[in-house]
C-alpha positions in Angstrom: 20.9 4.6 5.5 18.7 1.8 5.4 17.3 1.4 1.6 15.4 -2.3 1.7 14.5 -4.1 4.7 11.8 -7.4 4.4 11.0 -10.3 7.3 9.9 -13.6 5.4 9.0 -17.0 6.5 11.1 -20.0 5.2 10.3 -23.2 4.4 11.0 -26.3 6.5 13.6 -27.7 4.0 15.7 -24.4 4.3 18.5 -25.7 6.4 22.0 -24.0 8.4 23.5 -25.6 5.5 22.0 -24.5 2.3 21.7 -20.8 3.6 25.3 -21.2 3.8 25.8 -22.3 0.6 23.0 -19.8 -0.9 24.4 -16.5 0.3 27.8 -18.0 -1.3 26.1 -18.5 -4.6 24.5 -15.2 -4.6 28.2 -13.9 -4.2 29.8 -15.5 -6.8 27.5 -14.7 -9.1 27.3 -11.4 -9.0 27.6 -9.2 -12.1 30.2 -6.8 -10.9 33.8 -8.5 -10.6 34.7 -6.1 -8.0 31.9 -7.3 -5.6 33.0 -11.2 -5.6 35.3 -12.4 -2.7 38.0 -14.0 -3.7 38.3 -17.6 -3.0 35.2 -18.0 -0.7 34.7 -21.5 0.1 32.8 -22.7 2.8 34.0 -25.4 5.1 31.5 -25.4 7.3 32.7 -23.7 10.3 30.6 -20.7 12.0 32.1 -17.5 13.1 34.2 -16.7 10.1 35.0 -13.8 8.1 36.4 -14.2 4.8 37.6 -11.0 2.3 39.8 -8.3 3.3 38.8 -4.7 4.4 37.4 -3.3 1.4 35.1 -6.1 0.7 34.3 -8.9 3.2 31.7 -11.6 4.7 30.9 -12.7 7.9 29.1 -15.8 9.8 27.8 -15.6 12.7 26.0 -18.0 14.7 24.2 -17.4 18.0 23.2 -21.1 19.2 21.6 -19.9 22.4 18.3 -18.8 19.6 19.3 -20.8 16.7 20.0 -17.7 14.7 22.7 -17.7 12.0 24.0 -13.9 11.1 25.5 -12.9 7.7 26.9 -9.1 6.7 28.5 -8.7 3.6 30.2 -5.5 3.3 32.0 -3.9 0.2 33.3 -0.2 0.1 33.8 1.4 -3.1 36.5 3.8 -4.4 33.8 6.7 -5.0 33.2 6.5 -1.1 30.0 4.4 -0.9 29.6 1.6 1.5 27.2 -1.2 0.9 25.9 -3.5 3.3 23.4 -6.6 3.2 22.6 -8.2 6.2 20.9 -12.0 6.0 19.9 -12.9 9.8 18.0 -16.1 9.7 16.1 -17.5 12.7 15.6 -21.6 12.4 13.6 -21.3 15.4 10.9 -19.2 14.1 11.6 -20.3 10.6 12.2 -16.2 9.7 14.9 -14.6 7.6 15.5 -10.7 7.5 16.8 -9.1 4.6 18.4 -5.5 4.7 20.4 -3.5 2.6 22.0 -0.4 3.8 24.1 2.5 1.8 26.2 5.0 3.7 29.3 7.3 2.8 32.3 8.6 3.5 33.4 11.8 4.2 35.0 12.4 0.3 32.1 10.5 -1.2 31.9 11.7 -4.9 29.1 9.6 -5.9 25.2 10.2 -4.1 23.1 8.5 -6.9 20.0 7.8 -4.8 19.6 4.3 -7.1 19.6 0.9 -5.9 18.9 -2.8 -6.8 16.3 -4.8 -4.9 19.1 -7.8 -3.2 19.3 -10.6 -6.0 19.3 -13.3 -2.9 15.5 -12.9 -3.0 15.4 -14.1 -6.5 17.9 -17.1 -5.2 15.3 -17.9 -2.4 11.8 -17.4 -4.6 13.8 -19.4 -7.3 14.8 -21.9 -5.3 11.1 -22.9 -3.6 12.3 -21.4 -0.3 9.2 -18.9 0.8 6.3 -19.8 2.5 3.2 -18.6 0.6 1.5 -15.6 2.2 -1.8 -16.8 2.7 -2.4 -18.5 -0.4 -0.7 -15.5 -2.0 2.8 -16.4 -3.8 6.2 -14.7 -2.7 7.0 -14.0 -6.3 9.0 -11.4 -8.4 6.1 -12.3 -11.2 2.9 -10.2 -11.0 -0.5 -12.1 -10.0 -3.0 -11.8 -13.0 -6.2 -11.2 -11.8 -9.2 -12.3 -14.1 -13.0 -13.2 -13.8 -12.0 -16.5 -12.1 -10.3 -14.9 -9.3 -11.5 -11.6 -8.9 -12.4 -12.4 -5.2 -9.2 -12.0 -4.4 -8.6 -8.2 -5.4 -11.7 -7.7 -3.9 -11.0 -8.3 -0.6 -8.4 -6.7 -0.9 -9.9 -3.7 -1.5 -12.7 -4.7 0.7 -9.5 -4.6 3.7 -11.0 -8.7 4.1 -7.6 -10.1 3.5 -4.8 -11.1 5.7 -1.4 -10.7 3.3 1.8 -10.2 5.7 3.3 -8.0 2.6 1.9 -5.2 0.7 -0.5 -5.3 -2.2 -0.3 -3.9 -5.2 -2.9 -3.4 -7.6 -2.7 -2.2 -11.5 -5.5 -1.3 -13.4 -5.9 -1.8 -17.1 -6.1 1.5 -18.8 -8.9 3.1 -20.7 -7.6 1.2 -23.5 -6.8 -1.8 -22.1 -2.6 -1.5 -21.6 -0.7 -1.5 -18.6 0.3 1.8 -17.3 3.6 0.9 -15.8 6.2 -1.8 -16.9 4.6 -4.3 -14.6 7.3 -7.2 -15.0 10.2 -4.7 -14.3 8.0 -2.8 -11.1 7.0 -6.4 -9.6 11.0 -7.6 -9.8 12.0 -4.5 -7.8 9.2 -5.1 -5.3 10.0 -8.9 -4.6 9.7 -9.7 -1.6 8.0 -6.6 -0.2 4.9 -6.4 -1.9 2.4 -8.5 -3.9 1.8 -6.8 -7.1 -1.4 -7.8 -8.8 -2.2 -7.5 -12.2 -5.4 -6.5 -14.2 -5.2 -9.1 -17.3 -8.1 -7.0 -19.1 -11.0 -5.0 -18.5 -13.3 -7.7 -19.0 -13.6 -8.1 -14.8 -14.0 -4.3 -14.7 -18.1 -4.4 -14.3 -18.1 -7.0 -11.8 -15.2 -5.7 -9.5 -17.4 -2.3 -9.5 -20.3 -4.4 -7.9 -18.1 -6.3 -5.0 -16.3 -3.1 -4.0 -19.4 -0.6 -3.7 -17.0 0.8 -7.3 -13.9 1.9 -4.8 -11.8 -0.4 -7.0 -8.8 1.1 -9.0 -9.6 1.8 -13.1 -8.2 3.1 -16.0 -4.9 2.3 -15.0 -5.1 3.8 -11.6 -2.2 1.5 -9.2 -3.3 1.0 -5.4 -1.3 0.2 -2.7 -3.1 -1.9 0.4 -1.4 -1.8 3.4 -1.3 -5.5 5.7 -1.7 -2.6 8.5 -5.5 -1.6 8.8 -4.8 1.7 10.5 -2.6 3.2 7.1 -5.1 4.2 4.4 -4.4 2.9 1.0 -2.6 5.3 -1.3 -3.9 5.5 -4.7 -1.9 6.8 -8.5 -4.2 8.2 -10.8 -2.8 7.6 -14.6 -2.6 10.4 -16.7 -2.2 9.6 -20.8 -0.4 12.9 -21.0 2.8 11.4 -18.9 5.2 10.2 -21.9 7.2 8.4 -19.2 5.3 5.7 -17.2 8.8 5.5 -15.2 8.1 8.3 -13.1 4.5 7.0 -12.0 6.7 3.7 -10.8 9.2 5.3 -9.0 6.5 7.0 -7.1 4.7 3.5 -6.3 7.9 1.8 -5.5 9.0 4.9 -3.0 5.9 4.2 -1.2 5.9 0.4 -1.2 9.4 0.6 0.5 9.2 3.7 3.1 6.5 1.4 4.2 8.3 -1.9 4.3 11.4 -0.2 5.8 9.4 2.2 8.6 8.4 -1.2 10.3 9.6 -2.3 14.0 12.1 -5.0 13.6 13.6 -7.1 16.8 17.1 -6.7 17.5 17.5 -10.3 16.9 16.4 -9.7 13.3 19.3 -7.2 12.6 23.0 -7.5 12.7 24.2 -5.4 15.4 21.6 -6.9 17.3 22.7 -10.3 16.6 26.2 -9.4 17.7 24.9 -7.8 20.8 23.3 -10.8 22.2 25.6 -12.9 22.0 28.0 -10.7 23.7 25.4 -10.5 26.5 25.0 -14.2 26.7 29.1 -14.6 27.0 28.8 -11.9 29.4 26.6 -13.8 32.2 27.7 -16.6 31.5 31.5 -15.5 32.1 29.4 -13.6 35.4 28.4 -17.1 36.9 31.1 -18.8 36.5 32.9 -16.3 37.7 30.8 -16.4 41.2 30.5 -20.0 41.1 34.8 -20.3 40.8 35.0 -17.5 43.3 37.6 -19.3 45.0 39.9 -20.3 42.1 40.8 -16.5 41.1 43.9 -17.1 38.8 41.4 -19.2 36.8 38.2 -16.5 37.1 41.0 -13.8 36.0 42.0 -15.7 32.8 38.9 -16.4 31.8 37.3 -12.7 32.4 40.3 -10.9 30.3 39.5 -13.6 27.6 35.9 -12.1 28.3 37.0 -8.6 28.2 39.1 -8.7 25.1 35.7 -10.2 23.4 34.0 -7.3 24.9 36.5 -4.8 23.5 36.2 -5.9 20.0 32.5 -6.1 19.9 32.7 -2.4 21.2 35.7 -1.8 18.0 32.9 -3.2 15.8 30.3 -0.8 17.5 32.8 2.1 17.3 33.3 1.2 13.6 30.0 1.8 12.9 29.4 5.2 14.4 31.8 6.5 12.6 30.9 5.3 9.1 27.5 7.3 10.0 29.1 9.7 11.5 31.0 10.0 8.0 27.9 9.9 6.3 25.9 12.9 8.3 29.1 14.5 7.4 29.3 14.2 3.8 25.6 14.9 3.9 26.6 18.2 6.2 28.8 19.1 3.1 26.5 18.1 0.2 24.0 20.4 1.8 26.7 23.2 2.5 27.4 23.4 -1.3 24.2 24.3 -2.2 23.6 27.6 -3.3 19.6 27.5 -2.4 16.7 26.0 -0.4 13.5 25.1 -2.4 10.9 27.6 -1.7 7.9 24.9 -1.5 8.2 21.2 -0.5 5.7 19.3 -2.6 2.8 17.4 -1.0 1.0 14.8 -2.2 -1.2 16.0 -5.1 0.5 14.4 -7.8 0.6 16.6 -11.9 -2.4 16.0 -14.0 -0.5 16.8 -16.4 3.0 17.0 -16.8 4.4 20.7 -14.7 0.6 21.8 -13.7 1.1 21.9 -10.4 4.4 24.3 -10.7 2.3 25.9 -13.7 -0.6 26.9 -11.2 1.4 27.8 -8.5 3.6 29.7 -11.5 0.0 32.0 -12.5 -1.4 32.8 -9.2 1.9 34.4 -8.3 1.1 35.9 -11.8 -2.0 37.3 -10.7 -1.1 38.4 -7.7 1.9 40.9 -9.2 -0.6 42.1 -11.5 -3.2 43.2 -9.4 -2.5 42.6 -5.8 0.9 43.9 -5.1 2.7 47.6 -4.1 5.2 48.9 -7.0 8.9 48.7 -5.6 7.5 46.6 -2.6 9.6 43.6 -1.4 6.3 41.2 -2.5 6.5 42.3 -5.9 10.4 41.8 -6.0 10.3 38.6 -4.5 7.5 37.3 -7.0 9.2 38.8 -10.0 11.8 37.4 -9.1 10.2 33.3 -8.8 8.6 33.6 -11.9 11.7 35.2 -13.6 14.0 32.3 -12.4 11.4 29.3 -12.5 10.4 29.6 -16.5 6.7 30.5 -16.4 5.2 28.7 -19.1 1.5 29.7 -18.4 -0.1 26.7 -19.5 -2.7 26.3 -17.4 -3.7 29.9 -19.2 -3.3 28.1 -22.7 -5.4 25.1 -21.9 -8.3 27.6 -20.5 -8.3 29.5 -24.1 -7.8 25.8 -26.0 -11.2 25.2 -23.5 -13.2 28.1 -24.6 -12.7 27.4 -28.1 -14.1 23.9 -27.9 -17.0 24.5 -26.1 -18.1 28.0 -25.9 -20.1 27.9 -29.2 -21.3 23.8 -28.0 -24.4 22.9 -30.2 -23.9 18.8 -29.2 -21.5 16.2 -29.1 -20.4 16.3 -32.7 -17.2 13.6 -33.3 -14.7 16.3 -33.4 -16.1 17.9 -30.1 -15.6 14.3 -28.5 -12.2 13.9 -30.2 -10.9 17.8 -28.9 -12.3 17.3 -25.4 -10.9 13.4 -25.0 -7.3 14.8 -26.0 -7.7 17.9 -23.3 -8.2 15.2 -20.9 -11.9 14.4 -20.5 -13.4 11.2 -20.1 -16.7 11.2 -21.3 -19.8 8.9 -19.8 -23.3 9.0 -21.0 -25.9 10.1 -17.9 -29.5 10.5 -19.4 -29.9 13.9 -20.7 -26.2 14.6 -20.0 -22.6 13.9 -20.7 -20.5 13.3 -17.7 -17.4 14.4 -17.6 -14.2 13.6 -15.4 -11.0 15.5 -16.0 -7.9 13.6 -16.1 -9.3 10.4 -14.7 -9.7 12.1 -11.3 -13.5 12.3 -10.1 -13.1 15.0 -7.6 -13.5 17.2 -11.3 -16.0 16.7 -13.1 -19.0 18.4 -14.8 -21.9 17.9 -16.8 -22.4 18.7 -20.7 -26.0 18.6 -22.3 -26.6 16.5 -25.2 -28.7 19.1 -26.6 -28.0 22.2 -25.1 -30.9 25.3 -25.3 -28.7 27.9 -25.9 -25.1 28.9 -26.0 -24.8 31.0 -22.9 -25.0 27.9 -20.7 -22.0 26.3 -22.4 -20.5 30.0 -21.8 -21.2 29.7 -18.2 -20.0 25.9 -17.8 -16.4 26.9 -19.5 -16.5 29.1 -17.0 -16.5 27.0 -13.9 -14.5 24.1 -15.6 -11.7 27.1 -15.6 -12.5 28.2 -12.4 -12.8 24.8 -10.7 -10.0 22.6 -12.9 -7.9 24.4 -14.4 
């Protein structure tokens, strides 16, 4: 299963040498005891594996492209397998990074966690990244201000030329982060750019250079380096306790992304391996044809060529079956389940926490009520959801709490303001009006006069807020 995959470009000073000696470093100093190889020292020879079977590292070097190949592999007692692959081409100046996660069979561990590779901090650390046009390779955010606002909005404009993913946090209404930008911008290195609001103070002009499609209120975009994938936007909502969840979801994204794209063989491990089997291949072919006449030699030489070929094909076989073990144990994961969900959720995210399952929760409500047969399988099966998936009716509570605000309105006293802030409303002036936008999303909004005629309108506009929001 592959978890993180990345293609960056390397500086000129980055030689055969100090990659070498860098994907050593980032070894040793690993946290976990269990993941260092003992005794791994260098001395410069290619084609090398050090470690044993549980946990082990390998060089390869395929001279023919200039490519230098590194897998390090360690398998854990609880059945997971871990491997990072480092495939650097000095030609194109190009490293890929990949980090893949499979099981065995007995697995009793499927945490669905992982750690963004620490040899990305090594290389950003260490000076080693190109810049992506003008744009920093960084596991720091990017603070964007007044005296650089032009760069977020071409961004959002879709002017800009990044290789990598941007990512852009907004300021909330009350001018705090939304997310725990440091920690989000360290698990995105090297896969995104993530690009930082420093305050609202930029808010007015960013409005004006991106016809207002700019992110606010601590709204996070993500801007693809692909033209042809729309930019996915997070609305923030003050309700969510946990700005944790609202990460997770912009970090999902930001890596389906980065790991959906094409890579070359040459770029991957296997691929590595497989080419220079090919090269050894023809060239053990001609000289075959050109010592046609010397047989004993041509024999020699081709079972040396064939017993090269066989273990490349043991490492192939290896392979399948470590994801052969891993369909498995997902075969049996799935087995053990007693259920299936009933819905799969899109992409509407909760304006609030559990409205969506709420709302789903009271139409299947309404519907026993008033739209089913007694004793008919539909009212048995929707007895039985909303028995088994703790029906709250919140969405029903907010629509009373609404009603009680405004259905006697007489103007926007303080405590009115106050009452309808905390439901969720954000409240604009517009001439005669209020304007107001539920939950920070402007597909719902409504109007509120500032001095209303009589109280049968505000009847009829809690009303359609219900009917239309809630």
């Amino acid at each position: 299963m592959l978890l993180f995959s990345t293609i960056l470009e390397i500086n000129e000073t980055f030689t055969k040498e100090k990659f070498i000696e860098l994907v050593i470093t980032w070894n040793r100093g690993s946290r976990y005891e269990e993941n260092i190889i003992p005794g791994l020292e260098w001395d410069g020879r290619m084609n090398v594996k050090y470690g044993d079977d549980q946990c082990w590292l390998e060089i390869e070097e395929y001279r023919n492209r200039n490519i230098i190949a590194v897998r390090y592999e360690n398998a854990e007692e609880n059945g997971r397998i871990w491997d990072a692959d480092y495939i650097m081409n000095f030609d194109e100046m190009k490293m890929a990074v990949q980090l893949y996660r499979s099981y065995t069979g007995d697995a009793s561990d499927w945490n669905p966690a992982f750690s963004t590779p620490n040899f990305l901090t090594l290389l950003i650390d260490g000076g080693y990244l190109k810049d992506d046009n003008g744009l920093p390779v960084s596991w720091e955010s990017y603070k964007i201000n007044e005296d650089n606002v032009e760069i977020l909005s071409d961004v959002i404009n879709r002017k800009s030329d990044y290789r990598l993913p941007v990512v852009y946090v907004s300021k909330t209404v009350y001018d705090r982060d939304p997310v725990d930008i440091r920690k989000m911008a360290e698990r995105l290195k090297g896969v995104a750019h993530v690009l930082e609001q420093e305050s609202r103070s930029c808010d007015r002009n960013l409005r004006k250079m991106t016809d207002s499609r700019n992110e606010y209120y601590g709204a996070v975009g993500i801007y693809y380096p692909n033209k042809t994938v729309w930019p996915k936007r997070f609305l923030y909502h003050k309700y969510d306790m946990k700005d944790s969840a609202m990460m997770e979801k912009i970090i999902r994204r930001v890596m389906m992304y980065s790991n959906r794209q094409q890579v070359n063989d040459l770029y991957t491990w296997y691929g590595v391996l497989n080419s220079i089997s090919g090269d050894r291949l023809a060239s053990q072919r001609k000289e075959r044809e050109e010592a046609e006449k010397e047989r004993d030699q041509v024999f020699d030489e081709f079972d040396g060529e064939l017993t090269e070929a066989q273990k490349q094909n043991d490492d192939l076989m290896k392979e399948n079956a470590v994801l052969r073990s891993e369909v498995a144990g997902l075969r049996n994961k799935l087995n053990d389940l007693d259920e299936e969900p009933v819905l799969i959720a899109g992409d509407e995210d909760d304006l609030y926490p559990g409205e969506i399952k709420d709302i789903v929760l009271s139409i299947l409500d309404k519907e026993l009520k008033n739209g089913v047969a007694k004793n008919s399988r539909r009212e048995h099966i929707l007895r039985d959801l909303l028995e088994n998936n703790d029906y709250q009716e919140i969405s029903k509570k907010k629509a009373d709490d609404l009603a009680r605000m405004l259905n006697n309105y007489n103007g926007m006293t303080k405590k009115t303001r106050s009452a309808l802030e905390d439901f969720g409303f954000q409240i604009k002036e517009d001439g005669k009006h209020y304007k107001l936008i539920y939950q920070g999303d402007s597909r719902y909004n409504t109007t509120l006069a500032k001095t209303p005629s009589d109280t049968r309108g505000s009847k009829n506009m809690v009303h359609e807020i219900q009917k239309s929001m809630l």
